[in-house]
C-alpha positions as CSV (number, residue, x, y, z in Angstrom):
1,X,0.0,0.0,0.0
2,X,1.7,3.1,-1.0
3,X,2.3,5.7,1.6
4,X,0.8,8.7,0.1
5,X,-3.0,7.5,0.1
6,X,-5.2,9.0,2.6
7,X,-7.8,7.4,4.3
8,X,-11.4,9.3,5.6
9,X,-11.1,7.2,8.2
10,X,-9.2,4.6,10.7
11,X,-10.8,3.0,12.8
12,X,-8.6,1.2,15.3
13,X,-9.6,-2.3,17.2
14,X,-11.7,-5.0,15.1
15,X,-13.6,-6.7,18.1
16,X,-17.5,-6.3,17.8
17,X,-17.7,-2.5,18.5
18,X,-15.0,-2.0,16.0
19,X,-16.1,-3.9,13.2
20,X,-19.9,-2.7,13.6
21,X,-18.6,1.0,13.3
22,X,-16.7,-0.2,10.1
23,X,-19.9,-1.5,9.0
24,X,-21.7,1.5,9.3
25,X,-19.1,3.3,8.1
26,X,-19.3,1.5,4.9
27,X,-22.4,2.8,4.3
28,X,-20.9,5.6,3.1
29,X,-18.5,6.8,0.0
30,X,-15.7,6.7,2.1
31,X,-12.3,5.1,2.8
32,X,-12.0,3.2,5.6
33,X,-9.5,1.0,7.2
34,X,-9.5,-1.3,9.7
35,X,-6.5,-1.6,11.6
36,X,-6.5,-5.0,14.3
37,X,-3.2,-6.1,16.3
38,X,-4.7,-10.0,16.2
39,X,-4.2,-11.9,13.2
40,X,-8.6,-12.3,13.5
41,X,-11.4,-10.3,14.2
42,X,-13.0,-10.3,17.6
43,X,-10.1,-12.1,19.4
44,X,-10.3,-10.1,22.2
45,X,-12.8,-9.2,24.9
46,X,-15.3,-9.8,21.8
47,X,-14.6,-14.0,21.6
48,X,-15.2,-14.9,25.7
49,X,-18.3,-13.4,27.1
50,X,-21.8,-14.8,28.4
51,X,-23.4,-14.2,25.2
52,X,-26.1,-12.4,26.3
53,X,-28.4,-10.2,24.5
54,X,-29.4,-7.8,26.7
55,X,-32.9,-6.0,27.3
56,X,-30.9,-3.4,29.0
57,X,-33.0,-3.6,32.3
58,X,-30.6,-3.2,34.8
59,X,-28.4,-0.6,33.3
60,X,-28.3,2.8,35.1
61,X,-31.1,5.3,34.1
62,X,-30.5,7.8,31.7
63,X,-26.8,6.6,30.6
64,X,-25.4,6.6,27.4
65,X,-25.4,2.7,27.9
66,X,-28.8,2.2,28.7
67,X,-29.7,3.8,25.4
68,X,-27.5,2.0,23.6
69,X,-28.1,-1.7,24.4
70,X,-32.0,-0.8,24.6
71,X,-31.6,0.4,20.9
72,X,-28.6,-2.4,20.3
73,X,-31.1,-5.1,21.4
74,X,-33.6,-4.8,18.9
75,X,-30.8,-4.0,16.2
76,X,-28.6,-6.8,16.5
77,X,-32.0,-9.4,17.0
78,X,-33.0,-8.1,13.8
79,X,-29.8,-8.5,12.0
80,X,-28.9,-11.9,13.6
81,X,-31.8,-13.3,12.2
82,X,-31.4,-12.2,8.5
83,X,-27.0,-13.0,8.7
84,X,-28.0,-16.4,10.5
85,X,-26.6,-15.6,13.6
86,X,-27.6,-18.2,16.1
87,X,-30.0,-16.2,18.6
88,X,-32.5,-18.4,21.4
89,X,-34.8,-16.6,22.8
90,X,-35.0,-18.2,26.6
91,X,-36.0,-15.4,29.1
92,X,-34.9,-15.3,32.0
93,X,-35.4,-15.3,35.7
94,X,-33.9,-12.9,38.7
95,X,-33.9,-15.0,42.0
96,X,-33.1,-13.4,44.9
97,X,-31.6,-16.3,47.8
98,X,-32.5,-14.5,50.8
99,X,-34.5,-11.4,52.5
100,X,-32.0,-8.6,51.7
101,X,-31.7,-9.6,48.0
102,X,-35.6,-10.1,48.0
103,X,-36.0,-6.5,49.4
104,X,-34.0,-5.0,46.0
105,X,-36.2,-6.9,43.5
106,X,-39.1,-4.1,43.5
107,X,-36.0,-1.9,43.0
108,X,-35.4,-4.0,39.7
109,X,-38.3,-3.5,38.6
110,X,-38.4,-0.2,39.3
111,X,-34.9,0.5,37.1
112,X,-36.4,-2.0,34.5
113,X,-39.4,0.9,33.8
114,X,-37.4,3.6,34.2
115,X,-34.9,2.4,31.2
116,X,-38.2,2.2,29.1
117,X,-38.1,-2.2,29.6
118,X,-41.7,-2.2,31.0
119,X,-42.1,-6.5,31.0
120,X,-40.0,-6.9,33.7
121,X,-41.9,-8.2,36.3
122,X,-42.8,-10.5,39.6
123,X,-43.6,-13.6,39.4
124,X,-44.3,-16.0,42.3
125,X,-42.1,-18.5,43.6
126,X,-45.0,-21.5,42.4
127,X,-44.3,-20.1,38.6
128,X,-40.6,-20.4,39.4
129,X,-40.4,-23.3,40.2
130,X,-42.7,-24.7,37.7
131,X,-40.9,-23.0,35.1
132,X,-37.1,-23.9,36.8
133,X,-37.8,-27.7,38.7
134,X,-34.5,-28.0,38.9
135,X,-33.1,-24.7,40.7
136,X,-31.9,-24.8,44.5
137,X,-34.3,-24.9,47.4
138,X,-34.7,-21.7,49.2
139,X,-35.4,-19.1,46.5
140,X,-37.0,-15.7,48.3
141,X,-38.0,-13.7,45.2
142,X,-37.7,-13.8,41.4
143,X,-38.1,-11.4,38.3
144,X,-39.3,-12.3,35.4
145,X,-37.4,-10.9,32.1
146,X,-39.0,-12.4,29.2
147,X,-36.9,-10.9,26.2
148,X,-33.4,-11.8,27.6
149,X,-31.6,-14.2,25.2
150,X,-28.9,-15.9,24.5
151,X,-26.8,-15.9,21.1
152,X,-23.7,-16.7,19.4
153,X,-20.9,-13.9,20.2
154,X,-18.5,-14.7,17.6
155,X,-20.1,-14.5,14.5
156,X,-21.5,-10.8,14.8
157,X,-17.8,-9.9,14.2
158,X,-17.4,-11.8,12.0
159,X,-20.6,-10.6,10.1
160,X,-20.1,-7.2,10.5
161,X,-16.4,-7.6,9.3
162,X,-17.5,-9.5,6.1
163,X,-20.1,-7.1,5.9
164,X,-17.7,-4.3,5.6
165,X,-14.8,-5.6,3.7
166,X,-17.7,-6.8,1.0
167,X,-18.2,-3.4,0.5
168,X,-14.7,-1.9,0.3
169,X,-13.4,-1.4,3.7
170,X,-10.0,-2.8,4.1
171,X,-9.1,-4.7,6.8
172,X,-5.5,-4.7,8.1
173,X,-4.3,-7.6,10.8
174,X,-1.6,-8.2,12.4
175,X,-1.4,-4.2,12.4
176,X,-0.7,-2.4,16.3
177,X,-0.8,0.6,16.3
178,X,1.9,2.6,19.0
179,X,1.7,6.2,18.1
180,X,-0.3,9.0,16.5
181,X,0.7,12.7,15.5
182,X,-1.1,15.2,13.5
183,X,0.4,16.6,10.2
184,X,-0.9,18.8,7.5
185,X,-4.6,17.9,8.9
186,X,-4.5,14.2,8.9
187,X,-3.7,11.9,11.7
188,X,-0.3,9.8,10.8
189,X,-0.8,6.4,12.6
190,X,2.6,4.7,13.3
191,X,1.9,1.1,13.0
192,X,4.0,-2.3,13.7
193,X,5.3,-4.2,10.9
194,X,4.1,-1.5,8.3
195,X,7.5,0.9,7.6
196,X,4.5,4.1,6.4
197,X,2.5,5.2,8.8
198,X,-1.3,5.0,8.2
199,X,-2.8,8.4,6.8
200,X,-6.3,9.2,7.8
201,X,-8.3,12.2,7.9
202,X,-10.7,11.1,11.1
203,X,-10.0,8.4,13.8
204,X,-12.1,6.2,15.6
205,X,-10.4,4.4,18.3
206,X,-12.2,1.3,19.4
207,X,-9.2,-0.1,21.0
208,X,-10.9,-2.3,24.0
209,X,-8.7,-3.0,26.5
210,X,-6.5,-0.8,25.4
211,X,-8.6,2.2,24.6
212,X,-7.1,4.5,27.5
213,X,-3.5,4.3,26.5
214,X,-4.2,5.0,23.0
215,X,-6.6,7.3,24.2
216,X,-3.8,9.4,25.6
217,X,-1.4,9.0,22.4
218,X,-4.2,11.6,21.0
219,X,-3.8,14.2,24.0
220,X,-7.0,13.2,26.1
221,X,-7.2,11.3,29.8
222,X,-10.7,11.4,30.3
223,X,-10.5,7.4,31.5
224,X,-7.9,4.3,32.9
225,X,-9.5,0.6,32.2
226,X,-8.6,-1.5,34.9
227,X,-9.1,-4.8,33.1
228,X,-12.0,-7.6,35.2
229,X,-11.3,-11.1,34.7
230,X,-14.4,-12.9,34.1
231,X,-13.7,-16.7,34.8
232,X,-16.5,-19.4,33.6
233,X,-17.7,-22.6,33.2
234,X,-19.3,-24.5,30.3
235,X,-20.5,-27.6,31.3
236,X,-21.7,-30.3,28.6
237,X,-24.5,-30.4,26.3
238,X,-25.8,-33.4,28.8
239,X,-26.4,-30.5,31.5
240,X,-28.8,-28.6,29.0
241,X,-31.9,-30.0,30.4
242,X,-31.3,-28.9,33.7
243,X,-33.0,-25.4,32.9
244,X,-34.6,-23.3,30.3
245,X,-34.2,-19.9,31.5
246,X,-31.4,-17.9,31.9
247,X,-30.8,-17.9,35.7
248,X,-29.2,-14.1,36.8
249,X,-28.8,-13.5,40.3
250,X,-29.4,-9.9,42.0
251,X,-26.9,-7.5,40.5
252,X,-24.8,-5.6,42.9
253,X,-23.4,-2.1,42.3
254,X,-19.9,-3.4,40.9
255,X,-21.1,-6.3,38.8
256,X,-23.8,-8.1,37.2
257,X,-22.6,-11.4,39.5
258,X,-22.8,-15.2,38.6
259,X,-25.3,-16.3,36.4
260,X,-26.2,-19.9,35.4
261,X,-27.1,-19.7,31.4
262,X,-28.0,-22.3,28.2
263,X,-25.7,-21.5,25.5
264,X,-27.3,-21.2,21.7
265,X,-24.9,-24.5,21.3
266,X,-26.2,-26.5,23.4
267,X,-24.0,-26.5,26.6
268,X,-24.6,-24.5,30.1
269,X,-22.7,-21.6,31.4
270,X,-21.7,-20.8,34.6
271,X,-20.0,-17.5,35.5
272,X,-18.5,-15.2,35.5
273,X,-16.2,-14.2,38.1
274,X,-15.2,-10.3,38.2
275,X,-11.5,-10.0,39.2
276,X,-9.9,-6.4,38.9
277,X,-6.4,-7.0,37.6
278,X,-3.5,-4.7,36.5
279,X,-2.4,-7.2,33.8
280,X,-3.9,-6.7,30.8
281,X,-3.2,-10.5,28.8
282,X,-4.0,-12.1,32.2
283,X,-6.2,-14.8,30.9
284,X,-5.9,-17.5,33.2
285,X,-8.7,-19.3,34.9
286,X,-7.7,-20.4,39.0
287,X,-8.1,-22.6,41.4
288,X,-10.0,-20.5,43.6
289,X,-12.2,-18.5,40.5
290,X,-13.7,-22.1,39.6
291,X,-14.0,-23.4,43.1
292,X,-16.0,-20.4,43.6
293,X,-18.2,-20.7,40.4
294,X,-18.9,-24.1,41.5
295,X,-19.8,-23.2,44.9
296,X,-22.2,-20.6,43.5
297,X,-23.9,-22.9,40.6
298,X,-24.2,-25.8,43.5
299,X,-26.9,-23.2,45.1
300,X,-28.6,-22.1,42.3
301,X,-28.5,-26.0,40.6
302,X,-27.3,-28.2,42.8
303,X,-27.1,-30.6,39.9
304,X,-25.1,-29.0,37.5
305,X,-22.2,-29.4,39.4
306,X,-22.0,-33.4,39.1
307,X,-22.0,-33.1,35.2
308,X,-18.9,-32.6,33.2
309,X,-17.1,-30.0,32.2
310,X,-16.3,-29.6,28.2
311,X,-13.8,-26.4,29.1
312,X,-13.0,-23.3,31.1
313,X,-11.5,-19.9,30.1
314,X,-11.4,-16.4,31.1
315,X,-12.3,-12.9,29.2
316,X,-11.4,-9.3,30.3
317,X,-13.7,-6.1,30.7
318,X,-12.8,-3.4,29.9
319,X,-14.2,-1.8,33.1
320,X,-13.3,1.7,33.8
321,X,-13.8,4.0,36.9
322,X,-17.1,5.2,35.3
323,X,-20.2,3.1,35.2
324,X,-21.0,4.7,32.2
325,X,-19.2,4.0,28.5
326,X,-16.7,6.7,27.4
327,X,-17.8,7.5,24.4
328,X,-16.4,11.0,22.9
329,X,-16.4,12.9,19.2
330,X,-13.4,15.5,19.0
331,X,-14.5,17.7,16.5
332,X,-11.5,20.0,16.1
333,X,-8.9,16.9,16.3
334,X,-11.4,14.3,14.7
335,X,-10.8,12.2,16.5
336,X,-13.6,9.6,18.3
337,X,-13.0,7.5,20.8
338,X,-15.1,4.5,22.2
339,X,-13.8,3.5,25.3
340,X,-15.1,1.5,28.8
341,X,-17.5,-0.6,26.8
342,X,-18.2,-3.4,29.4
343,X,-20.0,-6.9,29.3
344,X,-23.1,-5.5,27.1
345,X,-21.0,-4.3,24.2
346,X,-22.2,-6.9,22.6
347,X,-25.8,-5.9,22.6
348,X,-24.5,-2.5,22.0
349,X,-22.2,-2.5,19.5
350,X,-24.7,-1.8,16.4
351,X,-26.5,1.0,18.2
352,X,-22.9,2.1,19.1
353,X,-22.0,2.4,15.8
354,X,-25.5,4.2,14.7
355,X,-24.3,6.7,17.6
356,X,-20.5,7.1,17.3
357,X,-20.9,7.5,12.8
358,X,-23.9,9.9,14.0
359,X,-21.7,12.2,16.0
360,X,-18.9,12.5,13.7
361,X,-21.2,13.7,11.0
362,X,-22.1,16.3,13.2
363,X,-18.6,16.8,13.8
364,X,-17.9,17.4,10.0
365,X,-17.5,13.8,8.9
366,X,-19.2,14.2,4.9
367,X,-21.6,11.3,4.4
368,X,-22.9,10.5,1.3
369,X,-24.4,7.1,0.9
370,X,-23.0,5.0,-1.1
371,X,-24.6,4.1,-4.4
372,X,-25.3,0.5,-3.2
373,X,-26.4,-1.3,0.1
374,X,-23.7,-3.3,1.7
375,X,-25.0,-6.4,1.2
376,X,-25.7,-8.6,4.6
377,X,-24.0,-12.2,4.6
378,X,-25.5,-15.2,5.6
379,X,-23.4,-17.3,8.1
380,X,-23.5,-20.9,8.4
381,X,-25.6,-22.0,11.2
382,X,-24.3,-23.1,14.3
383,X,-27.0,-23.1,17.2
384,X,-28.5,-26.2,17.8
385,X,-31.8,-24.8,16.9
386,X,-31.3,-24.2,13.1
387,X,-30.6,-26.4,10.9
388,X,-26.7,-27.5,10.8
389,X,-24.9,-28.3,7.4
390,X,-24.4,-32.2,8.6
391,X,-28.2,-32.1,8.4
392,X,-29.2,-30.5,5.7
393,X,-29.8,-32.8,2.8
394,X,-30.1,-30.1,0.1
395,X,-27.1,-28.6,0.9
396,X,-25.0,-32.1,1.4
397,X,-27.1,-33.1,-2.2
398,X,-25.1,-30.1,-3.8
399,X,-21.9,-30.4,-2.2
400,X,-21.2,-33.7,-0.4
401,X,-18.5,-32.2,1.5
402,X,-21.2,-31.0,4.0
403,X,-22.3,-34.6,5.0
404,X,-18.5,-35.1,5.8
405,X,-18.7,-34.5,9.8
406,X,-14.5,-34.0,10.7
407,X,-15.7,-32.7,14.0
408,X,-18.3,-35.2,15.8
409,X,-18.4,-33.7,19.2
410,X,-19.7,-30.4,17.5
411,X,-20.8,-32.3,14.0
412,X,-18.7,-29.8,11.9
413,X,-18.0,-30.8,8.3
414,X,-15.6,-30.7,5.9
415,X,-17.3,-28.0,3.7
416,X,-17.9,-25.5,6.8
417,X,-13.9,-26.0,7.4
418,X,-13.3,-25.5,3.9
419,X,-15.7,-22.4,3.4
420,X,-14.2,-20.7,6.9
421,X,-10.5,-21.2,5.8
422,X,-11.9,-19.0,2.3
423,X,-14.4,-16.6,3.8
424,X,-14.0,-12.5,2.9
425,X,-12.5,-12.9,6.5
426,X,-11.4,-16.5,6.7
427,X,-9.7,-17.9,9.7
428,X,-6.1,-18.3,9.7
429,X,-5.7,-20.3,13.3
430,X,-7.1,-23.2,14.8
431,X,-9.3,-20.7,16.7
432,X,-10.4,-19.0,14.0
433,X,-12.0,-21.8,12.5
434,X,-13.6,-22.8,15.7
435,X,-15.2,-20.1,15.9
436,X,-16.7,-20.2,12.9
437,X,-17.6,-24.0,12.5
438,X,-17.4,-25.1,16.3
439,X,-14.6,-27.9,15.4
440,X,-12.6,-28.6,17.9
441,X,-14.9,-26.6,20.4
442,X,-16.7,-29.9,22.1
443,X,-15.9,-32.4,25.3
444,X,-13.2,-33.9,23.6
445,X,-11.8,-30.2,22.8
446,X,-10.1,-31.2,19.5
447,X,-8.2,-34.5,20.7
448,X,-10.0,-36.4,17.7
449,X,-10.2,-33.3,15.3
450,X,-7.8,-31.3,16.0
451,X,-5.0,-32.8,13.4
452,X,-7.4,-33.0,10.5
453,X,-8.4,-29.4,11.0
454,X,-4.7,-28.3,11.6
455,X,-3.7,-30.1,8.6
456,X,-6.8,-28.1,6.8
457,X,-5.5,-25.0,7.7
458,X,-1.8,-25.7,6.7
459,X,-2.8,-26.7,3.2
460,X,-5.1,-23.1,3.7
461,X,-2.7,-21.2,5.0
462,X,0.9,-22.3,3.3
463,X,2.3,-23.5,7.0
């Protein structure tokens, strides 16, 4: 890429609040870049979540992020189901264990209406139970939330990214960005690996975990993330029956707590744990993290704990000392920075992007639409509720490599392999296909798969 071109825009960070804004962004006749330090997109904070979609209920009042995952939820439901992103639609249920917890749920309820969520509401402990036979003993309250659900939280990076690139956004990985300066009106981003910096009019910085440092490389300090360590549990697909509901406990001022959830693949969640650490690659799940997740899932189903566990890992927040997301537009440096976006950027990150492309145009960003729609892509399925390629007997009738099931924990095929190692975004790691086919993702966690999809990828890749 020659050195002299100059972008309208760089947006910086390709998890799911980056890649939506290059999404939106590619709405428009301009030229954007993408510029990600992973070698994927949505590698970060982005890949290990709850993966929840969020009604918004319990988010403060009147914030920035109670608008946003309010308008978020009802974008990314309606986009999930037209780019096949795996979405269940469970409900859930607020239990409160004993008389203090009980004596906040009205409180719930209460926050619920005022964030414009108005079918939050009690339910007795008879309709609980019915609903849940198999929750602990002892429940003192509960809160219905009908329109919580769960859903898959890799592929809406993955959509969005395709989304974008399909429509001329480049995307650059492998690309860190360690310094910015301002020159002749456009922003100079020095970048690792590249020897010319990265010209661009506007910036957005959608950094994630490191959104405050880079935040700073621009001249601001208007937040420091202090990264949480969320710990959990996923427990096999034999534990599924064991509820129907997402179970949330009562949420305390510092975190939404330990919930017990299905996942749109057929497993049960447990977590997570909220850790503040000062190390900001500190993945690692402990000893005393899981023995506490178990402790707290024996109480809410005491029989969850006897089943088996197909993995653990850890994600990290990017919590901030705000409750609130930084979001900011600098007009006079355009510059835009989205920053502090916790567990529900998820939910968000569309209506972030609706938001953040809003401001800048008010800001002096010049949007003219372009003269076609970017054209939404259709994922393969991978909740347990659609229909999978191993079982789909038109598509295995026109290309037999989807009857070949290489993966038989998670029943991915051949074709899906094939088709994710030469997407628009295609995976170049053994992650990056399991997280766009499942292989290697089930209780045997790749021991039977995992050299017939590493010798796919070689043959993909050139390794």
């Amino acid at each position: 890429m020659s050195g002299d071109r100059t972008y309208d825009v760089a947006v910086v960070g390709a998890g799911v609040v980056g890649t939506a804004i290059a999404r939106q962004l590619a709405r428009y006749r301009l030229r954007t870049v993408v510029l990600e330090r992973s070698n994927d997109v949505g590698t970060g904070t982005s890949k290990a979540n709850t993966a929840i979609l969020h009604t918004g209920f319990d988010t403060k009042p009147g914030s920035l992020e109670s608008m946003l995952v309010r308008r978020g939820h009802e974008l990314l439901g309606a986009y999930a189901a037209n780019a096949g992103i795996a979405i269940e639609h469970t409900g859930a249920v607020l239990v409160a264990w004993d008389a203090e917890q009980e004596a906040r749920l009205d409180a719930v309820v209460a926050t619920a209406r005022a964030n414009g969520y108005e079918r939050a509401g009690r339910i007795t402990l008879e309709e609980l139970y019915r609903r849940e036979p198999n929750l602990g003993g002892g429940a003192a309250g509960v809160v219905s939330i009908p329109d919580e659900c769960v859903i898959c939280p890799w592929s809406p990076s993955i959509a969005f990214a395709t989304e974008a690139v399909g429509a001329g956004v480049e995307l650059r990985l492998g690309v860190e960005v360690t310094d910015a300066e301002r020159h002749d009106e456009v922003w100079l981003l020095r970048t690792t690996g590249e020897r010319e910096p990265v010209r661009a009019a506007w910036v957005v910085n959608a950094a994630g975990l490191g959104a405050d440092h880079l935040d700073r490389r621009f001249g601001h300090d208007a937040f420091t993330i202090t990264p949480r360590r969320g710990q959990l549990i996923v427990f096999d697909k034999l534990a599924r029956p064991l509820l129907s509901s997402i179970l949330l406990p009562v949420p305390t001022e510092r975190t939404k707590g330990v919930l017990v959830a299905p996942t749109v693949y057929g497993n049960v969640l447990l977590g997570p744990t909220a850790e503040d650490l000062d190390d900001r690659g500190d993945t690692a799940t402990t000893a005393e993290g899981l023995g506490a997740l178990m402790a707290a899932g024996r109480r809410v189903v005491p029989d969850l704990v006897d089943e088996e566990v197909t993995a653990v890992y850890a994600g990290l927040r990017a919590a901030t000392e705000h409750r609130d997301y930084q979001i900011s537009v600098h007009e006079r440096e355009r510059y835009a920075c989205v920053g502090g976006i916790r567990s529900t950027g998820l939910t968000a990150s569309l209506a972030i992007a609706e938001h953040v492309v809003a401001q800048m145009e008010s800001a002096g960003l010049t949007l003219a639409e372009a003269e076609d729609e970017p054209a939404i892509p259709r994922l393969p399925q991978l909740g347990e509720l659609g229909t999978r390629a191993f079982e789909d007997a038109g598509k295995i009738e026109g290309d037999p490599a989807y009857g070949h099931v290489v993966c038989f924990c998670e029943r991915a095929t051949e074709g899906e392999v094939r088709d994710a190692l030469g997407a628009t975004v295609p995976a170049v790691d053994i992650g990056g296909v399991r997280r766009r086919t499942r292989a290697t993702n089930g209780r045997c966690q790749g021991f039977w798969c995992g050299a017939v999809i590493a010798a796919r990828l070689s043959a993909a890749v050139g390794t």
